[in-house]
Each structure stands twice: as C-alpha cells, then as structure tokens.
DSSP file (Angstrom, degrees, kcal/mol; ACC not computed):
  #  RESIDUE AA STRUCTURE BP1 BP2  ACC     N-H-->O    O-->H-N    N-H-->O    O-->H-N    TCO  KAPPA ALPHA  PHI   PSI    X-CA   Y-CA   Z-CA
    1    1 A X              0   0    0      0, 0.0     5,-0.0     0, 0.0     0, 0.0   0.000 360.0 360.0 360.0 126.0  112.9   36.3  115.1
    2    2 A X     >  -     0   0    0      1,-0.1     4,-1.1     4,-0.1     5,-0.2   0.004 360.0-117.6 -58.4 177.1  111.2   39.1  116.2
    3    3 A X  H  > S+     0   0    0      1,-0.2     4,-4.0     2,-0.2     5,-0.2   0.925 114.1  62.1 -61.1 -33.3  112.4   42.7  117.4
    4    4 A X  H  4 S+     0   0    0      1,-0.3     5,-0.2     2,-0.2    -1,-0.2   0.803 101.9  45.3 -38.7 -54.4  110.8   41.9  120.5
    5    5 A X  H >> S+     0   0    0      2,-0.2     4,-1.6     3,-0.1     3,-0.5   0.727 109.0  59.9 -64.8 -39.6  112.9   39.0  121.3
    6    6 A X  H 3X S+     0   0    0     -4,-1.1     4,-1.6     1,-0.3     5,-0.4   0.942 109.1  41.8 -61.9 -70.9  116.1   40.9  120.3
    7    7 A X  H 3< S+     0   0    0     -4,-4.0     4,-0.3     1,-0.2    -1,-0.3   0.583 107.3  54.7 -79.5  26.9  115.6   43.3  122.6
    8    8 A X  H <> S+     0   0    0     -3,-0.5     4,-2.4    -5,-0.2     5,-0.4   0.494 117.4  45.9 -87.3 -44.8  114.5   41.1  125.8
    9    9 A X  H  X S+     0   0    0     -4,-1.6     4,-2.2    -5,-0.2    -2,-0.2   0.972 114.3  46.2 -69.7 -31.3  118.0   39.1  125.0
   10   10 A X  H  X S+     0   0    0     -4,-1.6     4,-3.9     2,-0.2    -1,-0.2   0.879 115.1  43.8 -76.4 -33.7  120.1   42.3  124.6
   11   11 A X  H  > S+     0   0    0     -5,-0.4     4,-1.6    -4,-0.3     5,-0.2   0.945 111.2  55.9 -65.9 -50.3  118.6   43.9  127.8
   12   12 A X  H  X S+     0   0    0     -4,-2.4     4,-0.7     2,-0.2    -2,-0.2   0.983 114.4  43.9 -27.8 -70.6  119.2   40.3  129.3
   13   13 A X  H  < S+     0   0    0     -4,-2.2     3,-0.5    -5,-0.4     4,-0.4   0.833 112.7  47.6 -51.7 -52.8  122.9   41.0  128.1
   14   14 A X  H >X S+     0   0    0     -4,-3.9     3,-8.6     1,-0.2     4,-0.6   0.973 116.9  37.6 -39.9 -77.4  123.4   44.4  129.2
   15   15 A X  H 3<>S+     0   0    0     -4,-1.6     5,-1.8     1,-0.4    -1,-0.2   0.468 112.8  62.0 -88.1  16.6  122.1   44.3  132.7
   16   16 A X  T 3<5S+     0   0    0     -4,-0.7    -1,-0.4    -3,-0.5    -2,-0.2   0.727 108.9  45.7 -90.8 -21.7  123.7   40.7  133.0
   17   17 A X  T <45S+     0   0    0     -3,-8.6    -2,-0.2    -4,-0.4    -3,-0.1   0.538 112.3  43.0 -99.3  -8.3  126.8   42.5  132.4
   18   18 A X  T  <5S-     0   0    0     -4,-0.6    -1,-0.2     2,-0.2    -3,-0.2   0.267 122.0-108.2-124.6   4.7  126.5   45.5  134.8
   19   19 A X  T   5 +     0   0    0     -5,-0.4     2,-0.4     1,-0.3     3,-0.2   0.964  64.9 156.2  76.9  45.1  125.1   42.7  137.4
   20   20 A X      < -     0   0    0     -5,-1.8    -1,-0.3    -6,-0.2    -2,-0.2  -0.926  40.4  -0.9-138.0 149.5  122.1   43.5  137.5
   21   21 A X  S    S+     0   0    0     -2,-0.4    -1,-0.1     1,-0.2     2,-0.1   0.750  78.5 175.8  55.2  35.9  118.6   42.4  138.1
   22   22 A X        -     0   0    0     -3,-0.2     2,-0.4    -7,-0.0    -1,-0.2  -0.458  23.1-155.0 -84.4 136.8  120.1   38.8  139.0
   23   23 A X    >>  -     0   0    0      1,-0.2     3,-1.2    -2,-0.1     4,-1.1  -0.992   9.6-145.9-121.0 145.1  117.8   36.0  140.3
   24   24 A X  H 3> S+     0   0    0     -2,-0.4     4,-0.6     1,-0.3     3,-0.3   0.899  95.1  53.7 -52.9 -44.0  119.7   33.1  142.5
   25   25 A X  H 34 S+     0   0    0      1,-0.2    -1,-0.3     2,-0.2     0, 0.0   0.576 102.2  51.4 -90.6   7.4  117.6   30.5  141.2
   26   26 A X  H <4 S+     0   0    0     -3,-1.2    -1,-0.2     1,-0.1    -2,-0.2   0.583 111.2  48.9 -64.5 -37.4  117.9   30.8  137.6
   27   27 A X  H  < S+     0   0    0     -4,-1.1    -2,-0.2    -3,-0.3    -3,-0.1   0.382  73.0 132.5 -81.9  -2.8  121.3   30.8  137.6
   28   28 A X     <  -     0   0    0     -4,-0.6     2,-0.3     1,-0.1   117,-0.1   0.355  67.2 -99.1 -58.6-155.5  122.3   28.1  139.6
   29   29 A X        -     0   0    0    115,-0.1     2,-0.2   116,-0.1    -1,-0.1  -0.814  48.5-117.2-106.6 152.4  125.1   25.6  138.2
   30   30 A X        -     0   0    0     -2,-0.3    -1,-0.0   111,-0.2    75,-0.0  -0.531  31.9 -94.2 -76.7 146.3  123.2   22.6  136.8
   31   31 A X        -     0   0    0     -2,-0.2     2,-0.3     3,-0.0    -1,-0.1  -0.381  37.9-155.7 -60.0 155.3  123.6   19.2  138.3
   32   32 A X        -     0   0    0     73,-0.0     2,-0.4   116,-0.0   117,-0.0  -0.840  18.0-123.2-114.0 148.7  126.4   16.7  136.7
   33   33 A X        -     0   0    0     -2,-0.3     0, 0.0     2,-0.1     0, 0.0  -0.824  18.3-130.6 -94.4 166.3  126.3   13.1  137.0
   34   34 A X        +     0   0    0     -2,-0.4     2,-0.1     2,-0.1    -1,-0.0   0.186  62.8 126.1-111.7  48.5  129.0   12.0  138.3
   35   35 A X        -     0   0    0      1,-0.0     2,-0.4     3,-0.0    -2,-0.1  -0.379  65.1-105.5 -60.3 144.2  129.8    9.2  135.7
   36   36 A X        -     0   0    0     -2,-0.1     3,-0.1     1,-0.1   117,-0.1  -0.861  47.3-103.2 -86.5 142.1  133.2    9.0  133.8
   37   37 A X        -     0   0    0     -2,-0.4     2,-0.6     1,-0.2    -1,-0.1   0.308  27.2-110.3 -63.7 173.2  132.8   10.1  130.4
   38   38 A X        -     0   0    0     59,-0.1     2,-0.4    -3,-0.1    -1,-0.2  -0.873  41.0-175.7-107.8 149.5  132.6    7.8  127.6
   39   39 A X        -     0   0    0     -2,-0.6     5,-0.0    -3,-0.1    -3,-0.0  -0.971  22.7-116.6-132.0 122.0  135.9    8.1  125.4
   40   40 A X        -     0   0    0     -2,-0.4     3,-0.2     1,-0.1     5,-0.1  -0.195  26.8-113.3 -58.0-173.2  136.6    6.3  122.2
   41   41 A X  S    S+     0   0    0      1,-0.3    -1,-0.1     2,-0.1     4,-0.1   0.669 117.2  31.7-106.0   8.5  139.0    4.3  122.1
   42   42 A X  S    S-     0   0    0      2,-0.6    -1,-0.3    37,-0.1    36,-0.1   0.073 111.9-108.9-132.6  30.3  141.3    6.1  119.7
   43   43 A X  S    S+     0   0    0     -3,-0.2     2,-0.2    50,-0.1    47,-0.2   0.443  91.6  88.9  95.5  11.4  139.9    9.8  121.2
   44   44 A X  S    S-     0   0    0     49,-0.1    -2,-0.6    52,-0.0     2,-0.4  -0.692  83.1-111.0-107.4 167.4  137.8   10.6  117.6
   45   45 A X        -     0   0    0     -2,-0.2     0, 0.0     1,-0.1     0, 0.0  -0.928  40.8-102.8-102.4 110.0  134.6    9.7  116.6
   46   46 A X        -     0   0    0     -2,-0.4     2,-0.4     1,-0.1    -1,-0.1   0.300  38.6-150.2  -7.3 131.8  134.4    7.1  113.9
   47   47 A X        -     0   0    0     -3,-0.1     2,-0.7     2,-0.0    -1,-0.1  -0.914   9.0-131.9-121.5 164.1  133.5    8.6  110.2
   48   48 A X        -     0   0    0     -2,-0.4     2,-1.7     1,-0.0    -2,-0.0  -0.868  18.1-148.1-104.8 101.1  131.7    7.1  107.3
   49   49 A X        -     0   0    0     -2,-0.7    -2,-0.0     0, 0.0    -1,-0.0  -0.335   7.8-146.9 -31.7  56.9  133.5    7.5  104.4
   50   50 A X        -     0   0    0     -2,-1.7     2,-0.4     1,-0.1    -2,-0.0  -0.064  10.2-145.8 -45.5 142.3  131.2    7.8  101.1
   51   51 A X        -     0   0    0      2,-0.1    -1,-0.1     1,-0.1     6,-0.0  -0.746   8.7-142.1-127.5 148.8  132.6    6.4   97.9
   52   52 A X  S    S+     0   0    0     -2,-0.4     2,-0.9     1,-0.1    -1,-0.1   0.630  82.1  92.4 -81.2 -16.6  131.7    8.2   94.4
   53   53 A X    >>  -     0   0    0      1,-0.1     4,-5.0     2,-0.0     3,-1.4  -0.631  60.7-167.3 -95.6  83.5  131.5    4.8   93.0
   54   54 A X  H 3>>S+     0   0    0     -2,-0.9     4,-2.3     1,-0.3     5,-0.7   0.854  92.7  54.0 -29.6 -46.0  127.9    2.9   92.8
   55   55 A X  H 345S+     0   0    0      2,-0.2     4,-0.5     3,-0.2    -1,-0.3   0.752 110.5  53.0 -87.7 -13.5  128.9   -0.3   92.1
   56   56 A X  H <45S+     0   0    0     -3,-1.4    -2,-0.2     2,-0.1    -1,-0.2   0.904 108.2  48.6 -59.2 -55.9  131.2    0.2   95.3
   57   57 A X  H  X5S+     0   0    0     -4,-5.0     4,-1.6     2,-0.2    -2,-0.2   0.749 105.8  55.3 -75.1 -18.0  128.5    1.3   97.5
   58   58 A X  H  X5S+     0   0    0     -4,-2.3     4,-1.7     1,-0.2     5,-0.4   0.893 114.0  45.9 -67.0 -51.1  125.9   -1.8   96.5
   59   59 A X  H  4<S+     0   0    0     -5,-0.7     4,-0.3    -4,-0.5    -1,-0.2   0.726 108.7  49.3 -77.7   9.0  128.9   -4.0   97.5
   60   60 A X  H >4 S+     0   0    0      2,-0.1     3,-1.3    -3,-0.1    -2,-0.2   0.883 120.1  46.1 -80.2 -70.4  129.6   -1.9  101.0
   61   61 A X  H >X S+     0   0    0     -4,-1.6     3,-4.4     1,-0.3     4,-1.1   0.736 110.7  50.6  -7.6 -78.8  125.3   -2.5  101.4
   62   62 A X  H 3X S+     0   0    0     -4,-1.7     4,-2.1     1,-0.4    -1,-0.3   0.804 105.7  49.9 -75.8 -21.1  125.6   -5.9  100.5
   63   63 A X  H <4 S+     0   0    0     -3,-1.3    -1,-0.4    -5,-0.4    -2,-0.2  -0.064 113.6  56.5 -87.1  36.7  128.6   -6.9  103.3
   64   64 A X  H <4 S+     0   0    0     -3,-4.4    -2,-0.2     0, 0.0    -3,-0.1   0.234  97.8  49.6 -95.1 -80.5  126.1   -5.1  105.7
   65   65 A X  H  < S+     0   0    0     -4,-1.1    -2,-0.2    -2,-0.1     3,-0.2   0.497 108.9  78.3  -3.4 -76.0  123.1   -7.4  104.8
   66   66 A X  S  < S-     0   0    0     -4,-2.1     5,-0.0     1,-0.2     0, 0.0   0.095 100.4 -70.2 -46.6 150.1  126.3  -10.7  105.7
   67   67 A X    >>  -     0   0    0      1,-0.1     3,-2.4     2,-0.1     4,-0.6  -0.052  30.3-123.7  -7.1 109.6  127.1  -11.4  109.2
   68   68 A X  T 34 S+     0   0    0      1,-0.2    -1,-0.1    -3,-0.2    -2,-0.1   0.724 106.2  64.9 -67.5   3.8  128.7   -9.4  111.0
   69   69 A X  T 34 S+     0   0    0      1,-0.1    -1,-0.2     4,-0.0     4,-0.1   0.562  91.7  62.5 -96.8   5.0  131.4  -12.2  111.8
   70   70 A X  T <4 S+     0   0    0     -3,-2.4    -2,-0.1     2,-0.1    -1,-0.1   0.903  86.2  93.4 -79.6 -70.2  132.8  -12.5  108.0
   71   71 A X  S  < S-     0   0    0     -4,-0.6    -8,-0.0     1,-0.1     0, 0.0   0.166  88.9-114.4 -16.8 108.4  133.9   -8.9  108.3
   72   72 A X        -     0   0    0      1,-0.1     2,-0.6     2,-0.0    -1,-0.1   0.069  27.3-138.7 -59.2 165.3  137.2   -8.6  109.4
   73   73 A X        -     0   0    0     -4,-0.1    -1,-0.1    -3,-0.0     2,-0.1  -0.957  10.2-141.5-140.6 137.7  137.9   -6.9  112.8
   74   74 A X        -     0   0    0     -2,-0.6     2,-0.1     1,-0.1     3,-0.1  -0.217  24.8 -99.0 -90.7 164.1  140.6   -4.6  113.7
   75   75 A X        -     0   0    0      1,-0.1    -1,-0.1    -2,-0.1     2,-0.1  -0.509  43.5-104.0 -85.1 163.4  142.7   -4.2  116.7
   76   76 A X        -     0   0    0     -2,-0.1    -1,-0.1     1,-0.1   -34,-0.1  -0.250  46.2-107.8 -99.8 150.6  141.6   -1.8  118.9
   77   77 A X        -     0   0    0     -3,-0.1     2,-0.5     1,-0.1    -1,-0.1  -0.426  55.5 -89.1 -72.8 164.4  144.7    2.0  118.3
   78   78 A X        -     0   0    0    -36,-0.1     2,-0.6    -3,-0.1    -1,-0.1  -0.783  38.3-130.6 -94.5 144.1  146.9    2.0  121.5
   79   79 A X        -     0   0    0     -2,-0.5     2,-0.2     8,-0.0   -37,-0.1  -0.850  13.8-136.6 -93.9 127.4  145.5    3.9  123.9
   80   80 A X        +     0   0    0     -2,-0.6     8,-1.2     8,-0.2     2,-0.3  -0.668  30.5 177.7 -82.5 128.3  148.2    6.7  125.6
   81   81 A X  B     -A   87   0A   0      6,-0.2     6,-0.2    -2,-0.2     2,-0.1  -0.876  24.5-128.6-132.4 155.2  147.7    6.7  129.5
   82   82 A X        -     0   0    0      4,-2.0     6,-0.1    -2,-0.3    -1,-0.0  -0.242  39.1 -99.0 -88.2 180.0  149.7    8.8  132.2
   83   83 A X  S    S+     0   0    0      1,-0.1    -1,-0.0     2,-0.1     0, 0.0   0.665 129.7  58.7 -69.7 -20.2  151.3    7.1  135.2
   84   84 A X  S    S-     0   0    0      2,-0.0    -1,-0.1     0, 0.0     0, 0.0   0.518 123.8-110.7 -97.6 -29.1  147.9    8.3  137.3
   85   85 A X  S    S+     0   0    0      1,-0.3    -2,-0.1    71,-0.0     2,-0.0   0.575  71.6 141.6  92.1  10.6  146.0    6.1  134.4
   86   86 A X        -     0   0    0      1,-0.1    -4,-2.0    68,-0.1     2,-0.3  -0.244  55.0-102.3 -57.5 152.0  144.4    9.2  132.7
   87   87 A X  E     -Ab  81 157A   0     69,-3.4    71,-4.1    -6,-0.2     2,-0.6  -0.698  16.8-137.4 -78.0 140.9  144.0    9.5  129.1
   88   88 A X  E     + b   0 158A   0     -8,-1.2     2,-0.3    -2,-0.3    -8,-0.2  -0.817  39.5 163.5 -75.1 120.3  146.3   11.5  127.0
   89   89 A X  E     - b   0 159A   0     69,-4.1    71,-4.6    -2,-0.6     2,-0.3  -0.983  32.4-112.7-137.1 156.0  143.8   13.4  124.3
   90   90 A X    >>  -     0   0    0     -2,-0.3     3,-2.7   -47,-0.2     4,-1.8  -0.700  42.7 -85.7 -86.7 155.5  144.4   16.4  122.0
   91   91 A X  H 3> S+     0   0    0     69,-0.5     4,-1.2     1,-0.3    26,-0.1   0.463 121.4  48.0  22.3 -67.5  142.9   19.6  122.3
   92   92 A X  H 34 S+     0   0    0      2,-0.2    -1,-0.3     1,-0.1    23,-0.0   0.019 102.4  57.5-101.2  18.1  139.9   18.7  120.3
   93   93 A X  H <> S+     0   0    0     -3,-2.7     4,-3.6     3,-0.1    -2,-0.2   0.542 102.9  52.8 -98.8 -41.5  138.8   15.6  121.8
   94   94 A X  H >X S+     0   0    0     -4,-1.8     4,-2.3     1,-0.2     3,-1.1   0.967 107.9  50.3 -56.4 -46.0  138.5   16.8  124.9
   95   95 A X  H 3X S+     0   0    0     -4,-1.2     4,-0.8     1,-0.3    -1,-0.2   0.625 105.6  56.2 -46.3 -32.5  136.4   19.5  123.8
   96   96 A X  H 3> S+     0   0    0      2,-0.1     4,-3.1     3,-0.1    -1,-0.3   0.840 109.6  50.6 -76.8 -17.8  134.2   17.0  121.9
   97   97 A X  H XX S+     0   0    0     -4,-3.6     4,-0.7    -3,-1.1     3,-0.6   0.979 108.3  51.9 -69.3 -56.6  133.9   15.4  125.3
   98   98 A X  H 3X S+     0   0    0     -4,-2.3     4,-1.1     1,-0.2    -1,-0.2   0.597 117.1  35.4  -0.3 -47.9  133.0   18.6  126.8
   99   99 A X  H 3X S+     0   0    0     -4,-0.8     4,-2.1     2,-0.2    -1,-0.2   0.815 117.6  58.9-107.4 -39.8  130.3   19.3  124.4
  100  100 A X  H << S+     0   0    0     -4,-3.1    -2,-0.2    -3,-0.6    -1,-0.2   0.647 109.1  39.9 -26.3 -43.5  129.8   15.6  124.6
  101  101 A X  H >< S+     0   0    0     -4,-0.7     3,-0.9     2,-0.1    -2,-0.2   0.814 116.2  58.2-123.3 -62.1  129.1   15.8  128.3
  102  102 A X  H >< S+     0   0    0     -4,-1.1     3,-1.4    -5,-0.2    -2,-0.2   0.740  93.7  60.7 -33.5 -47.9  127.0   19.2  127.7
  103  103 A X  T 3< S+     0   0    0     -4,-2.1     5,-0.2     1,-0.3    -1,-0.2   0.776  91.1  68.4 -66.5 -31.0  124.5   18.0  125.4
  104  104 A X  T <  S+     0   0    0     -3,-0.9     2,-0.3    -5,-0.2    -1,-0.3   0.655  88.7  91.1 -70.5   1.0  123.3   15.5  128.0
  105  105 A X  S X  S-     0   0    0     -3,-1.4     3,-0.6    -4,-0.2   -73,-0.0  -0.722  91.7 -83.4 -96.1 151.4  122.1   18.5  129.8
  106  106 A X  T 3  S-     0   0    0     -2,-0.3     3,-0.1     1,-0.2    -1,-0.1  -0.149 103.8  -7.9 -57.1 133.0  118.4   20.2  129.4
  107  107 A X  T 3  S+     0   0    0      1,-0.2     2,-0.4    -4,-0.1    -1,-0.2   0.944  83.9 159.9  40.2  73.4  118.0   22.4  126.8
  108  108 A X    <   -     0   0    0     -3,-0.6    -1,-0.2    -5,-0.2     5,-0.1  -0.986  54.3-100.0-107.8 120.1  121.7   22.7  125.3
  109  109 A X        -     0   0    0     -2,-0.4    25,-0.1     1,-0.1    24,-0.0  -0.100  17.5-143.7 -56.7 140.1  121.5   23.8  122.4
  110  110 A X  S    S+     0   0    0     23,-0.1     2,-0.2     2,-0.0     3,-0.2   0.830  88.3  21.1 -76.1 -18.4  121.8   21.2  119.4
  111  111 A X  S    S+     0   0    0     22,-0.3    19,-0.2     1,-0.2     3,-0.1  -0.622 100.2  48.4-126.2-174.5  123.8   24.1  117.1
  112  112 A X  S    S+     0   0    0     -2,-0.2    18,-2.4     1,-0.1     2,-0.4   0.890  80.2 111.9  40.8  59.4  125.9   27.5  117.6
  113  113 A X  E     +C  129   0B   0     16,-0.2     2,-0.4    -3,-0.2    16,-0.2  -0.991  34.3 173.2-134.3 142.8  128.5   26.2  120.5
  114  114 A X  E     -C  128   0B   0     14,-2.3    14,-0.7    -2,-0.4     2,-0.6  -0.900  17.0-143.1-147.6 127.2  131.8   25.8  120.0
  115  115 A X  E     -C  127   0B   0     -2,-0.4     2,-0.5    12,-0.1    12,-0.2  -0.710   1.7-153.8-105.3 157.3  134.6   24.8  123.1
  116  116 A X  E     -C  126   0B   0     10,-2.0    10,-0.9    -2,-0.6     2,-0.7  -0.902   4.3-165.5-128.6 122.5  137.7   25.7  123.7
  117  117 A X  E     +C  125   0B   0     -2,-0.5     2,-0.3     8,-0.2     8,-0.2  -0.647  25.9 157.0 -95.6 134.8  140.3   23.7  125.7
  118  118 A X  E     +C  124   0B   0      6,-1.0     6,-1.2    -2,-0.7     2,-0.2  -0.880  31.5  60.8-132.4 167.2  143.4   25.8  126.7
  119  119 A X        -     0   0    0     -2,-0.3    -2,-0.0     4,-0.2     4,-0.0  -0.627  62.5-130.5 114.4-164.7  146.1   25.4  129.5
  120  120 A X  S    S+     0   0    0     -2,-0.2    39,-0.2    41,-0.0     3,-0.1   0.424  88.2  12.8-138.7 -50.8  148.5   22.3  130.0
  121  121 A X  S    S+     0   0    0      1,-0.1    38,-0.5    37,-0.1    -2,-0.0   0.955 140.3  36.0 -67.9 -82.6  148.7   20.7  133.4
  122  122 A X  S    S-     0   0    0     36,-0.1    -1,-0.1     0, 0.0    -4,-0.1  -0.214  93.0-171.8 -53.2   8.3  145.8   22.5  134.7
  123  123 A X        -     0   0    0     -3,-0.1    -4,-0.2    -6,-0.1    31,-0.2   0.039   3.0-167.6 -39.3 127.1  143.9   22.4  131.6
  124  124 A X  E     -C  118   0B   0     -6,-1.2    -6,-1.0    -8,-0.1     2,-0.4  -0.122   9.7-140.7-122.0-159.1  140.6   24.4  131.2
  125  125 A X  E     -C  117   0B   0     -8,-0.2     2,-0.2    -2,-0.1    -8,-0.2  -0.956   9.9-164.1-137.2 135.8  137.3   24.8  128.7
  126  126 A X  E     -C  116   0B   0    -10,-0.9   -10,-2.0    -2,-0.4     2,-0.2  -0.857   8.2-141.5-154.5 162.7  135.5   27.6  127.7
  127  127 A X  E     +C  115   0B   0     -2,-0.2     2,-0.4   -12,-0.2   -12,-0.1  -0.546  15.0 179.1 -95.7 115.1  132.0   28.0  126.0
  128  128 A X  E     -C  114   0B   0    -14,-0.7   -14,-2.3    -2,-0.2     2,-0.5  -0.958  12.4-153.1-129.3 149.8  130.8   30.3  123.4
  129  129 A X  E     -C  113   0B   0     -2,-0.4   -16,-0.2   -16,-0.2   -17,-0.1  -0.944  15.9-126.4-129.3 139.9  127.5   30.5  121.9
  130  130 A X    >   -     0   0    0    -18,-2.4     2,-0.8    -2,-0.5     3,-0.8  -0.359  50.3 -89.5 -76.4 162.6  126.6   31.7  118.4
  131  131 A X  T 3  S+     0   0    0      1,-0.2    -1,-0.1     2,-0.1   -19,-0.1  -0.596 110.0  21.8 -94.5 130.3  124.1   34.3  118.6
  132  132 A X  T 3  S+     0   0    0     -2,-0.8     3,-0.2   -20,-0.1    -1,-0.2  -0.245  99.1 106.4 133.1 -14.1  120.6   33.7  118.7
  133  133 A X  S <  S-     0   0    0     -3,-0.8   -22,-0.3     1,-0.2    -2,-0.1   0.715  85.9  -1.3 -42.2 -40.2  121.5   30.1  119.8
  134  134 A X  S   >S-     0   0    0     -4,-0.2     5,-0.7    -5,-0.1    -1,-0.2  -0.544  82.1 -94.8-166.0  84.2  120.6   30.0  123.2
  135  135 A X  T  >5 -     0   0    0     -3,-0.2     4,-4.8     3,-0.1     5,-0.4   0.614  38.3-110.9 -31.7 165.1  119.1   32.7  125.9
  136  136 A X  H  >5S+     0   0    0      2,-0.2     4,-2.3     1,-0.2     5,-0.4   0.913 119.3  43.6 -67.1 -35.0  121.1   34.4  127.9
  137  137 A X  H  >5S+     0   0    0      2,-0.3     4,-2.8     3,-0.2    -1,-0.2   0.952 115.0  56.2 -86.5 -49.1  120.1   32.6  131.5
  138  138 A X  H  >5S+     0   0    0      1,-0.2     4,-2.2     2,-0.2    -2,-0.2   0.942 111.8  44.9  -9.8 -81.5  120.4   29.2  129.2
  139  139 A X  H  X<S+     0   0    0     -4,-4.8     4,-1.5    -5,-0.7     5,-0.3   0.861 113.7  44.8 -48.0 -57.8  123.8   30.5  128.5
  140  140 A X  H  X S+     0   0    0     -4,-2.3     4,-2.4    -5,-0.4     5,-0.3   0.956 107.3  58.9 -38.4 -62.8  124.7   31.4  132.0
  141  141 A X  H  X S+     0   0    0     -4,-2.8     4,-1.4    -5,-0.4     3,-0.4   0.829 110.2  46.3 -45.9 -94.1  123.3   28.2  133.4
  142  142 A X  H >X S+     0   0    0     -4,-2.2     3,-1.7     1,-0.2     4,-1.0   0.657 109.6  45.1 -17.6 -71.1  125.7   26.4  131.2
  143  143 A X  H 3X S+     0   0    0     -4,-1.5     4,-0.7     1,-0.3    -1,-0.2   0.897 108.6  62.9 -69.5 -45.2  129.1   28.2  131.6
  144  144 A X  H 3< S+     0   0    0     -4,-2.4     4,-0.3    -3,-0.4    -1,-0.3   0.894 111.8  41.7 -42.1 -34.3  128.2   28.1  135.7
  145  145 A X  H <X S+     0   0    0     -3,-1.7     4,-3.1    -4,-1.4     3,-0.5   0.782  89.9  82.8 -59.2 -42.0  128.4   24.3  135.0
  146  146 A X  H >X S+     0   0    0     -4,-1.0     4,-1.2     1,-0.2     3,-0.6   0.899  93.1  56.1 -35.9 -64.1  131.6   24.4  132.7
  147  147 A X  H >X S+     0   0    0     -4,-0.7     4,-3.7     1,-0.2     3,-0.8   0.754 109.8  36.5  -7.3 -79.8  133.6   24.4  136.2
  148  148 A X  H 3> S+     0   0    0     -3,-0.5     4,-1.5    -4,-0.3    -1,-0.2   0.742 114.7  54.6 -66.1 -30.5  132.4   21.3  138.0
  149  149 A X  H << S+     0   0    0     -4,-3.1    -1,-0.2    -3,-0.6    -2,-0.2   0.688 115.2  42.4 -92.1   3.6  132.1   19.2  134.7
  150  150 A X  H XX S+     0   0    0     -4,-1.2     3,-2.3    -3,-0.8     4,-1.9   0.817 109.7  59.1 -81.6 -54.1  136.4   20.2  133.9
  151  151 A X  H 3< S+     0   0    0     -4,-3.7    -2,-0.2    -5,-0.3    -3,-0.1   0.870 107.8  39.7 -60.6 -30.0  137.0   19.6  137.2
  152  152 A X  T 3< S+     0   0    0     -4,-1.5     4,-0.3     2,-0.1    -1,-0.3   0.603 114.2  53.6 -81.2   0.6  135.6   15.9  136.7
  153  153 A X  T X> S+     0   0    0     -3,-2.3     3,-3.6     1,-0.2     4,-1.0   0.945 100.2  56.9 -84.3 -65.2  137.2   15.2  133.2
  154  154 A X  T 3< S+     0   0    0     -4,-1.9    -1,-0.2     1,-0.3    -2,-0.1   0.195  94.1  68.2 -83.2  30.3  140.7   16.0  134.2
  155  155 A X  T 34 S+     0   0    0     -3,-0.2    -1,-0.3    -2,-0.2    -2,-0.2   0.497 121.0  22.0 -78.3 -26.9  140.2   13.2  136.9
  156  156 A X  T <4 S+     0   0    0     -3,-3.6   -69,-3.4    -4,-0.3     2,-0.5   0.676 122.6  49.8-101.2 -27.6  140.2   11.2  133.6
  157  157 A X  E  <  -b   87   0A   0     -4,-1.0     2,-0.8   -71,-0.3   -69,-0.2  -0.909  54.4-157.5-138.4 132.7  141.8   12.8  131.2
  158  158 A X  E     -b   88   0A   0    -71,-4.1   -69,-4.1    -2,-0.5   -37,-0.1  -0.836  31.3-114.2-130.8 126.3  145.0   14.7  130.5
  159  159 A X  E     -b   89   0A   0     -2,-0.8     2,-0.3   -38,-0.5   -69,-0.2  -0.331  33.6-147.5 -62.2 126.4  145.7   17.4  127.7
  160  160 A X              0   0    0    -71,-4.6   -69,-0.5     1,-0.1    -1,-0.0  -0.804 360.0 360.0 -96.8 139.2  148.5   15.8  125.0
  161  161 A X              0   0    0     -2,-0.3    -1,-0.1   -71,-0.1   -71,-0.1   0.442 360.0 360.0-115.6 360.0  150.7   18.3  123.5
C-alpha cells in the first residue's frame, strides 16, 4: 500500500473522530434481512480432522466414494433452550454468528475482524478491524449495523455462562 492511501485513511480517522466532514449517506446503517440466523445444531462449526496416517486417509476417501447410507449416523447433541425458546450459546458462537450474519453483507471484509460478545441478560457485540482491513466509512457502515443485527439475534439467542 501506498503512502497515499495511508494518509487518506488516517485523515478519514482523525476527522471521523473530531466529527467532522461527515456525509449522511455514506454512513447509513446497512439493511438486515430479517431472517433468523442459521445455528448449528451443537452451536460450533463442524471440523475435519486430518490423520498423519496414509493408509488411514485412502480408507476415509474410499467410505466417501460408498453411499452415504452405510455410514453410520449420529444423533443430533441436545440442544439447550430457555423457557422463551431461545438458544443457550457461549460467548464465541454467538460471535461466529455475528461475523456469520456480517459477512452476508457488501464488502465485509473476508480477514482482520474479530467480535466480541460481552454482557449477560442484555448481551452485546462489538467489532474491531485489523488495520488496513477495511476503510474507515466501510468500517463505520458496519458497526452502525452491529445494533439492529444484536438486537435481532437475542430474539433467538441467549448468552450461556
């Protein structure tokens, strides 16, 4: 990156911070849909496990090649619900919905973001961006969103401690 581009985003940052030079329609909050999120069903995302072993991984390969109905199939984790019918999740699930829920929006960046879910009842997010990650109105645009898209989660979803 050039200097040129550092200092249009750090003059973006300054005079974003001393409120200035603002325009309304660059900064509005982005639209949501107003879908409920998709959840797994045990509130992580599935991993693949790689084995060191060759002669392991031709025989994982070759029970993909069978049917998928010889493969055994496991029962689904119990899913924790409130009385209201919300999900219980930790910390860091919601937050992968968050970012989950984020990414469907235009131009979010695919690296440098990281959320943070805090609170208990009332539980809240916020959004940090590594730098160079994302412009600054980008970035703005986004965290004007964070709001409206918490406020539709914890219709679904309830922080477990």
């Amino acid at each position: 990156m050039n200097d040129e581009v550092k200092d249009a985003g750090l003059v973006a940052m300054i005079s974003g911070i001393l409120g200035g030079n603002r325009r309304a329609d660059s900064l509005a909050p982005l639209p949501l849909a107003d879908v409920p999120p998709t959840v797994p069903a045990d509130g992580l995302e599935p991993v693949e496990t790689s084995s060191s072993d060759p002669a392991a991984a031709n025989a994982e390969n070759a029970a993909d090649d069978a049917p998928a109905a010889t493969k055994p199939v496991e029962p689904p984790a119990q899913i924790t619900t409130t009385r209201d019918g919300k999900r219980l999740l930790p910390a860091e699930a919601i937050a992968d919905l968050v970012l989950g829920e984020l990414r469907k929006l235009e131009d979010f960046p695919s690296s440098g973001v990281s959320v943070t879910v805090y609170g208990y009842r009332n539980w809240n997010a916020m959004l940090t961006f590594a730098p160079f990650s994302t412009s600054f109105q980008n970035a703005t645009r986004f965290r004007q969103a964070m709001p409206d898209l918490v406020f539709k989660l914890r219709r679904f979803v309830e922080l477990e401690i």
